[in-house]
C-alpha positions as CSV (number, residue, x, y, z in Angstrom):
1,X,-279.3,-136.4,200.7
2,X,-282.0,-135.0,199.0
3,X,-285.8,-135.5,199.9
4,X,-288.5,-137.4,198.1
5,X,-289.8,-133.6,197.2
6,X,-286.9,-132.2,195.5
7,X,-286.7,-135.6,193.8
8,X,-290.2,-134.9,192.3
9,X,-289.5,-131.4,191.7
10,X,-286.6,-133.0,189.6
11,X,-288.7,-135.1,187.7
12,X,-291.5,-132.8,187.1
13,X,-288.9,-130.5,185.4
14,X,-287.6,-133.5,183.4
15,X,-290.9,-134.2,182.2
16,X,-292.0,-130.6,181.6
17,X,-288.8,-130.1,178.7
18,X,-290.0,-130.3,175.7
19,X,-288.8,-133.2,173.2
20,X,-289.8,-134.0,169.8
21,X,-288.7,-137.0,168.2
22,X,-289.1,-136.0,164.6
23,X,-285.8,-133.8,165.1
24,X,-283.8,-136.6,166.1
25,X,-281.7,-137.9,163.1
26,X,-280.1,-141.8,164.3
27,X,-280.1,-143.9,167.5
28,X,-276.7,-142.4,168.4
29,X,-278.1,-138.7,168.8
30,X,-280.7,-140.1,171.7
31,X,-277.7,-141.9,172.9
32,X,-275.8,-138.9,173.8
33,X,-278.2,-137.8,175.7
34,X,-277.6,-140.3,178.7
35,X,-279.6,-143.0,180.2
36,X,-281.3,-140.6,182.9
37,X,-282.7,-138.0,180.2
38,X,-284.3,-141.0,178.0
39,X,-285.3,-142.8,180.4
40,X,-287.8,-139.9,181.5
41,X,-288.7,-139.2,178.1
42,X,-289.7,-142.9,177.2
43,X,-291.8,-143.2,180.7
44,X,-293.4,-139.9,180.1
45,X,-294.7,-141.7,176.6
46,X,-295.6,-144.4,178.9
47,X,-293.1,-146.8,177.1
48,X,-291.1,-149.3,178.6
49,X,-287.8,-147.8,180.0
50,X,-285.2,-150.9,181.3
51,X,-282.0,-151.4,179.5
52,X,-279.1,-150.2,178.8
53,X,-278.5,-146.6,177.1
54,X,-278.3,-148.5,174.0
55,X,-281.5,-150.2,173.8
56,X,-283.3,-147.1,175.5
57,X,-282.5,-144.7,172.4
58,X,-283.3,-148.0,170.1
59,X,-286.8,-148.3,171.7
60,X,-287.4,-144.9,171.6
61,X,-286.2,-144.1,167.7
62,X,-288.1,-147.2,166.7
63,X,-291.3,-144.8,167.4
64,X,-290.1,-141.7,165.2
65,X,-293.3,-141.3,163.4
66,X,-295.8,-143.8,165.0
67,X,-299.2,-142.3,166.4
68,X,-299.3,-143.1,169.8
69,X,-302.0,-145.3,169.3
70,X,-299.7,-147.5,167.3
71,X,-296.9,-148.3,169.6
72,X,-296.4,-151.7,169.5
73,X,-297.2,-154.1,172.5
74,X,-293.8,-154.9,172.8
75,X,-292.4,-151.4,173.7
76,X,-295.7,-150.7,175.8
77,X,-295.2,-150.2,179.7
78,X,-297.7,-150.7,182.4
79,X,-298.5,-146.6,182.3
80,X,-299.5,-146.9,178.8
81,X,-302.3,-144.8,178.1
82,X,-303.6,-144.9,174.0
C-alpha cells in the first residue's frame, strides 16, 4: 500500500506535466490517454471531472480555444477559479 504522501507526490507530478490543448487534434487523441491522466488535467483547470473516459476527453476538447474565463457553467467544478 502506498501512503497518502507518495499519493500526493503522484499527483503533484501529474499536475506539474505540461499539456496544451491546442495540439490536440479530435476527442479520440485525449481518449487515449486514459481516464486517470484527463482526469488530472480537467481538475487542474478546475473543470468538472466525473464520467466515463468518453465524456472526460468530450468535456475537455469542448474547451480547445476558450479563455478560461469563458468556460461554460456547465463544465465548471467547485475549484473553479476565473
Amino acid at each position: 500500500l502506498r501512503s497518502a504522501n507518495e499519493k500526493k507526490e503522484d499527483q503533484a507530478t501529474v499536475e506539474k506535466e505540461s499539456f496544451d490543448l491546442n495540439m490536440c487534434s479530435s476527442v479520440n487523441e485525449l481518449k487515449d490517454m486514459g481516464p486517470d491522466r484527463l482526469k488530472n488535467i480537467l481538475l487542474s483547470m478546475g473543470v468538472k471531472c466525473g464520467g466515463t473516459t468518453e465524456e472526460r476527453a468530450k468535456r475537455l476538447f469542448s474547451l480547445k480555444g476558450i479563455r478560461r474565463d469563458e468556460y461554460p457553467n456547465k463544465v465548471r467544478g467547485k475549484n473553479f477559479i476565473p
